[in-house]
C-alpha positions in Angstrom: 50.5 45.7 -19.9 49.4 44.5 -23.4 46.8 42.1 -21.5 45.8 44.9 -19.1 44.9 47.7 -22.0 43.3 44.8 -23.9 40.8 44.6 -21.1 40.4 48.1 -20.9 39.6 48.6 -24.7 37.2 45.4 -24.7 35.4 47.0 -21.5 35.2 50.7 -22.9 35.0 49.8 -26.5 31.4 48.5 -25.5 29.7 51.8 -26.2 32.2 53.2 -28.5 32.4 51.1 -31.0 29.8 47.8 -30.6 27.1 50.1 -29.8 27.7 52.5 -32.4 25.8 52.6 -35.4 28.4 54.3 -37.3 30.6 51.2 -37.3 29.7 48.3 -39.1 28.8 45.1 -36.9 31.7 43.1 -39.2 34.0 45.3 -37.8 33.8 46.0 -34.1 36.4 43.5 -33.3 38.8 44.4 -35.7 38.2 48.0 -35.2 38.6 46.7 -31.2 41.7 45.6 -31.9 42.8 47.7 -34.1 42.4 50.5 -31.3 44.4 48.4 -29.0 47.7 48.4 -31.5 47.3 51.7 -32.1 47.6 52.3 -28.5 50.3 50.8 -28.2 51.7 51.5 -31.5 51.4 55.6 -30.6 53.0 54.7 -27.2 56.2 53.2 -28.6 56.9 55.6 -31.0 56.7 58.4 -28.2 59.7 56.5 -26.7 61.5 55.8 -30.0 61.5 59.3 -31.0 62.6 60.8 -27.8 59.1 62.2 -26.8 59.6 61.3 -23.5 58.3 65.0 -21.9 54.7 64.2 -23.5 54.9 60.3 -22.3 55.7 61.5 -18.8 53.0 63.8 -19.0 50.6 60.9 -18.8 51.7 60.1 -15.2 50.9 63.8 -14.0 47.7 63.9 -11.7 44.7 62.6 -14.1 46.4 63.7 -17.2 45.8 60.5 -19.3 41.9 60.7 -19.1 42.2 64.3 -20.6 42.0 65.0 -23.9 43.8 67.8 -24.4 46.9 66.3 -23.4 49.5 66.5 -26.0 50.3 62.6 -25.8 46.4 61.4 -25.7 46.1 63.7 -28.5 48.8 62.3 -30.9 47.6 58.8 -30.0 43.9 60.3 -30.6 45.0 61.4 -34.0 46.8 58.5 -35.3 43.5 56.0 -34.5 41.3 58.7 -35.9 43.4 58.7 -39.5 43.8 55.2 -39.2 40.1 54.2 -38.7 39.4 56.1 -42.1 41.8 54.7 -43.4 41.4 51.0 -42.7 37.7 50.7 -42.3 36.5 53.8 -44.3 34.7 55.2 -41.3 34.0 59.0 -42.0 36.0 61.3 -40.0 33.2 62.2 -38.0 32.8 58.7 -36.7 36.1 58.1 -36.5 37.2 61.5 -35.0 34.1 60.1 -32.1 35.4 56.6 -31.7 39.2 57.5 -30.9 38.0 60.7 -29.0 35.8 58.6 -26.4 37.9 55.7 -26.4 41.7 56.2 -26.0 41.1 59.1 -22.6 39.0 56.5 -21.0 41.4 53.6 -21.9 44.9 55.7 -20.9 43.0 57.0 -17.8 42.3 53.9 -17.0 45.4 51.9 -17.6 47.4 55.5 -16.1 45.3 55.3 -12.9 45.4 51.7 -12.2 49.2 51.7 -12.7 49.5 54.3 -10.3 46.9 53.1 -7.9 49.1 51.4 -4.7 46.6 49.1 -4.2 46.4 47.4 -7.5 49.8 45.8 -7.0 49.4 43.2 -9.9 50.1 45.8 -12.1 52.8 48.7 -11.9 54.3 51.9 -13.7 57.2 49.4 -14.4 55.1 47.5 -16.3 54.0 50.0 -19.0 57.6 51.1 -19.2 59.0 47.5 -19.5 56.4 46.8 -22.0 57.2 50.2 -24.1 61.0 50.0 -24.3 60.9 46.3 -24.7 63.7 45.8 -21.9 65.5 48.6 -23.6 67.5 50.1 -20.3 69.0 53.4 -22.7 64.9 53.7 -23.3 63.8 52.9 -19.7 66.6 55.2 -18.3 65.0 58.2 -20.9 61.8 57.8 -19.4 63.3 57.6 -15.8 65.6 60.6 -16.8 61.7 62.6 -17.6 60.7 61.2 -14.1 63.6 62.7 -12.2 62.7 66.1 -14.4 59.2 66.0 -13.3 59.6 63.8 -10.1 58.1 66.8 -7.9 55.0 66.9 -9.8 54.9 62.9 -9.6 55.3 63.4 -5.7 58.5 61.2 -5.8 60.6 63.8 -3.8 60.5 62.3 -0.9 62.5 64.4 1.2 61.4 67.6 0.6 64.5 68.8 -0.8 62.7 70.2 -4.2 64.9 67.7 -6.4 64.7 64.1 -6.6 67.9 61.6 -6.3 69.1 59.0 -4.6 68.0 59.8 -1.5 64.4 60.0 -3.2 65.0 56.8 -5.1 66.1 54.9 -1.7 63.7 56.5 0.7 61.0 55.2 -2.0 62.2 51.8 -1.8 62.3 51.4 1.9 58.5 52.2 2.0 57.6 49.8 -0.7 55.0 51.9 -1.5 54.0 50.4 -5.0 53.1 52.7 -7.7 56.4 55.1 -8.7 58.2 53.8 -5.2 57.2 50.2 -6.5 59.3 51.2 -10.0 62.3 53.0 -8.2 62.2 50.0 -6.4 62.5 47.4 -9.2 64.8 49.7 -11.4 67.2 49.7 -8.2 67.0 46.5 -7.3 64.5 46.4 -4.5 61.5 44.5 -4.4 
């Protein structure tokens, strides 16, 4: 994952922050990179402290390009403070940076995971990255999944709730995306 959103803030940081004349030059790649931590940062503190609700929330339809979106909002606010904090950007500028740049970098790195044909990287992979192998952290954020699994379009039989019939059913297919993570969590490949 870590590679995959450094991409993603390289390629959207462009306009955001290189281009902008309300960041200094000496600091677009630290302010680059900076943005990428944070990112990640916001993203592991959402599992540490049990927000899983607002981390599934992410996965929901286009969610993660929207701004008003509880989690891209916390992770909005915590590289706006910290970009007046670090580089003394004013909050206006900073307030613009993180607003333009983390929707089009989670939408991006939301989308792709969930995207069946981009099988290099999975939903697995942001989760694996976030709880760092942690399976009592993993299991949370599968716990959200199974809560929210009708709106993620994992219940496969139609049965309104998703289970292990779900969980299999989305295995058999191989279908990549959220079947593709059923799939490794259960053994399947």
């Amino acid at each position: 994952m870590f590679e995959k959103l450094t991409q993603l803030v390289n390629q959207f940081g462009g306009d955001t922050v290189v281009n902008n004349p309300a960041v200094p030059n000496e600091h677009n790649d630290a302010v680059l990179e900076h943005a990428n931590s944070s990112i990640v940062d916001s993203l592991k503190d959402m599992v540490a402290s049990g927000n899983i609700s607002d981390l599934a929330g992410l996965f929901q339809g286009n969610n993660a390009a929207d701004g008003s979106n509880p989690a891209v909002q916390q992770i909005t606010n915590n590289l706006t403070n910290s970009l007046g904090e670090k580089f003394g950007l004013s909050s206006d500028a900073a307030s613009g940076v993180a607003g333009s740049l983390i929707p089009k970098v989670l939408g991006a790195l939301i989308g792709g995971a969930k995207d069946p044909n981009n099988p290099g990287f999975n939903i697995s992979d942001i989760i694996g990255s976030l709880t760092n192998g942690n399976s009592a952290a993993g299991g949370g954020i599968m716990d959200a999944i199974s809560k929210y699994g009708g709106q993620f379009g994992l219940d496969q039989d139609g049965d309104g709730q998703v289970g292990m019939s779900d969980a299999v059913a989305a295995v058999t297919k191989k279908s990549g995306g959220l079947g593709g993570l059923l799939g490794n969590l259960f053994g399947g490949k």
